[in-house]
N, C-alpha and C positions, 0 to 999 in steps of 0.2 A: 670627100674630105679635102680641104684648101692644102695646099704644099706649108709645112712647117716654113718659116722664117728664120734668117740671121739676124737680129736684131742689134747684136753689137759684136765688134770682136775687139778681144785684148792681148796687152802685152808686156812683158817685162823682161831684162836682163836681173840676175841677180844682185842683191844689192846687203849689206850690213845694219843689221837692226841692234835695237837694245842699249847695256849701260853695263860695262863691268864693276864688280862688284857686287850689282844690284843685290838686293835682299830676296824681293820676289824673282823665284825662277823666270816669272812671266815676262820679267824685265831684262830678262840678261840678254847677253850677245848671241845671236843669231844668227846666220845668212841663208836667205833667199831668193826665188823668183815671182814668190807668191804676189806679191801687191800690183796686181794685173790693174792697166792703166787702159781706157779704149783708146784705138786707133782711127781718125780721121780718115778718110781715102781705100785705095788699095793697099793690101797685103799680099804678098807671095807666100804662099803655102811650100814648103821642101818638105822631102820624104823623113824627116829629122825634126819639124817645126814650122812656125810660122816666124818668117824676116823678124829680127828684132826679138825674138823669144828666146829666155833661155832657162835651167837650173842649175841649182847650185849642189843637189846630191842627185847625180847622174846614176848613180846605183839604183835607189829605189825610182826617178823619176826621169820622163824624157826618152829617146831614142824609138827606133822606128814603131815599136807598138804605141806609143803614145804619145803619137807627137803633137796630136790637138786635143785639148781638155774639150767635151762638149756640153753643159748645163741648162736644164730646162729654166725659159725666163719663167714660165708659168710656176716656176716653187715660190717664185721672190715674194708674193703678197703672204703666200702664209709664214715664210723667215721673218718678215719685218714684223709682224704681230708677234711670232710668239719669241724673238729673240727683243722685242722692244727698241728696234731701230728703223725705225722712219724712213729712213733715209738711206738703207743699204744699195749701193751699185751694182749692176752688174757690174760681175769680175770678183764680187766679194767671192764666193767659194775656188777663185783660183781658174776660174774657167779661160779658156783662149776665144770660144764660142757660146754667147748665150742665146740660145734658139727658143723661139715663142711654139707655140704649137708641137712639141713632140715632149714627152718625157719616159722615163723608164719603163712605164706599161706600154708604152708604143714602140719600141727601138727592139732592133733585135739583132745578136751576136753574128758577123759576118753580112750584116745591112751591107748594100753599098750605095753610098749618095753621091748624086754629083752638086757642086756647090761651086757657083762659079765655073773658072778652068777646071777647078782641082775636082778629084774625083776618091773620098773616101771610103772606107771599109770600116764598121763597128770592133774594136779589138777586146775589149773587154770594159764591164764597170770599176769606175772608180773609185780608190778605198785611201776613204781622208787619214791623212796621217795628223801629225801633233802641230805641222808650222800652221794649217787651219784654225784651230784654236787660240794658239799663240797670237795672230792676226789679229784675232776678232779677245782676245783676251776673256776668251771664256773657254775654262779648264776641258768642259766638257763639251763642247760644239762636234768635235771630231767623231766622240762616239753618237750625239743627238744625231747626224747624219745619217753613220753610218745606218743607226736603228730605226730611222723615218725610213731609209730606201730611198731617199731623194740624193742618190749619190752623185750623178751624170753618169758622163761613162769618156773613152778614151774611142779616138780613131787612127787610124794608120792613115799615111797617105797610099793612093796607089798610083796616082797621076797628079805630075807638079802642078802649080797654077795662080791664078790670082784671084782671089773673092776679097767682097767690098760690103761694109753692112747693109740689110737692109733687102739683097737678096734672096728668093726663095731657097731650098734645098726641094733636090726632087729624088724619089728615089727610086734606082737602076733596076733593084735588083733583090731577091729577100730569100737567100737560099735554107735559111734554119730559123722559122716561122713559130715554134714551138720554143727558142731558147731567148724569149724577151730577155734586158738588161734586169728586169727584175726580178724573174726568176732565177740566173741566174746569182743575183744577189743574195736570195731566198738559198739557196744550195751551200751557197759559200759558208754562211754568218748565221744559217737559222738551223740545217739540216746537218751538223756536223756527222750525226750518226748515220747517217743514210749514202752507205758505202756507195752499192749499184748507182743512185744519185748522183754522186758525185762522179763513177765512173763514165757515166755517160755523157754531163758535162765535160768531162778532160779529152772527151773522145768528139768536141765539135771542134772540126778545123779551124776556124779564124781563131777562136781564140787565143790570147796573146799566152805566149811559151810561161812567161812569168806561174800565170793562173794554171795552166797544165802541171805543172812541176807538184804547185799547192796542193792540188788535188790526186797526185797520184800519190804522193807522201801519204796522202788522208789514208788511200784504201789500200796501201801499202805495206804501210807502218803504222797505222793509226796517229799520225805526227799531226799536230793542227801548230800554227805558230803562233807567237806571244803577240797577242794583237794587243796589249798594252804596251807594249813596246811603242809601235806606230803610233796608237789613238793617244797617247799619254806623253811619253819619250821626254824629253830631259822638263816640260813642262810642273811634272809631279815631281821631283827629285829636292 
């Protein structure tokens, strides 16, 4: 099989959206990093981001587990049909890397790619929250994601470096061959009852700390979070 592709990379600083007052929540004030722009040239990857990258809720988003958004380009022809947008860009779901040739059936928890200099780690899949929707001003985008499995996923850096679009990724290394990005999507969002499931997810090493906490609350406490909160958040209000 040909080495997946970088197809484009992007990027944003945070920036102020919206309109106070506004009537529609959809319309109100905002701020984010989301409206990912591509980049011409080289890009430095740090163990925190790519140059020029940033968020604006460093709580739920950003730092060393997730410092590159990674998104399958192969989702984008089914988003523009069934969202009716022609014309969507990569970078529309927020991505930093949109790669051709790999997606969630293919990717696995703890991958390691080299890419360019840089040298990645898979840290966990990606779970849209509400500025996704906001973006795209459609209420529900963030759960259609979620419940397609076309979520991406997040990589740690492990080695600084420079990658440029266009790129192959190749990859080093595949220590947990059984924990695809979409199985474990499948564990998170579909199998809430399936304790041992989930224990054995919390128990694969790379995973990012965030997703281990999630899942031991589950077989712990039986605690799952208000994922309305995220998928919805002041959008419904």
């Amino acid at each position: 099989m040909a080495d997946p592709v970088l197809r484009s990379i992007q990027v944003s600083l945070p920036r102020e959206f919206g309109t106070a007052g506004a009537e529609d929540p959809m319309d109100r004030p905002w701020t984010s990093g989301f409206d990912k722009r591509p980049v011409e040239g080289p890009v430095r990857v740090g163990f925190t981001g790519l140059e020029g990258d940033g968020q604006a809720d460093t709580v739920n988003h950003g730092g060393p587990d997730k410092a590159v958004l990674g998104y399958s380009a192969d989702h984008y022809d089914a988003w523009r049909r069934e969202l009716q947008k022609p014309d969507l860009p990569h970078g529309a779901f927020g991505e930093n890397f949109t790669i051709a040739g790999l997606t969630e059936a293919d990717i696995c928890l703890g991958d390691i790619w080299q890419v360019g200099e840089a040298t990645l780690q898979v840290s966990q899949p990606r779970q849209p929250c509400w500025k996704l929707a906001r973006r795209w001003r459609i209420k529900t985008l963030s759960l259609q994601v979620q419940e397609s499995g076309r979520t991406g996923w997040y990589f740690r850096v492990l080695k600084e470096g420079v990658v440029v679009a266009g790129i192959p990724l190749h990859r080093i290394e595949r220590p947990y061959p059984a924990w695809t990005v979409a199985r474990a999507n499948h564990v998170m969002h579909d199998e809430k009852d399936d304790m041992p499931l989930a224990a054995e997810l919390a128990a694969v090493p790379p995973l990012a700390e965030s997703w281990k906490s999630t899942l031991r609350r589950r077989v712990e406490q039986h605690a799952h979070p208000d994922i309305a909160k995220r998928l919805l958040g002041p959008n419904d209000s």
